[in-house]
C-alpha positions in Angstrom: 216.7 84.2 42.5 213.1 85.9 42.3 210.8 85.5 44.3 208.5 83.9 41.6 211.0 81.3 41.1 211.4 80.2 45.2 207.4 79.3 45.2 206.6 78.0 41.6 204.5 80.7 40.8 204.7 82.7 38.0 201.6 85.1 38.4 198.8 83.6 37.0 196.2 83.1 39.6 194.4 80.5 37.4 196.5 77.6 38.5 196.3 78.6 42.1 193.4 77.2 43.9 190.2 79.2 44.8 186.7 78.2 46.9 183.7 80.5 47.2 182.9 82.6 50.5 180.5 81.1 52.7 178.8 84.3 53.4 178.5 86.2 50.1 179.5 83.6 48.3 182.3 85.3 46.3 185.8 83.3 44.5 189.0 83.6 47.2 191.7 82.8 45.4 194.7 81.4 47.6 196.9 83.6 49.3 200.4 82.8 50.7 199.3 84.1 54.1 196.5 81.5 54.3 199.0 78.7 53.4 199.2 77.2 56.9 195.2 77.3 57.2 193.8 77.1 53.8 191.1 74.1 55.0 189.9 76.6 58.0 189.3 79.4 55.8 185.5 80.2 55.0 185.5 84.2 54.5 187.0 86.7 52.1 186.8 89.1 54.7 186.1 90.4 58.0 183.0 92.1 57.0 181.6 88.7 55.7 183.4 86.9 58.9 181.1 89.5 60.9 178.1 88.5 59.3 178.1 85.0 59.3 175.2 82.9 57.4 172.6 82.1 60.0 171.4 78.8 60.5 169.0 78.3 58.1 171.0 78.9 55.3 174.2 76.8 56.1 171.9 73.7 55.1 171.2 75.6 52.3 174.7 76.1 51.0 
């Protein structure tokens, strides 16, 4: 059995879902990895994750 067929997906990234970055604001697409945690996640990466919105703007978002 492939791998595809184990998860249900066949490799179109439209179905999966996908929310926006809270520091640059750019589309994450799910990732296996962040299955367990997908609620927790707010950054596409650890240069975003390093520069964190200040204050101001989280009521802005």
């Amino acid at each position: 059995m492939a791998r595809s067929e184990k998860s249900g997906f066949k490799g179109n990234k439209s179905f999966l879902p996908s929310k926006l970055c809270v520091a640059c604001g750019r589309e994450m697409t799910w990732r296996k990895s962040w299955e367990k945690n997908w609620e927790s996640i707010k950054y596409c990466s650890d240069a975003c994750r390093l520069k964190k919105p200040s204050s101001h703007q989280a009521g802005v978002l």
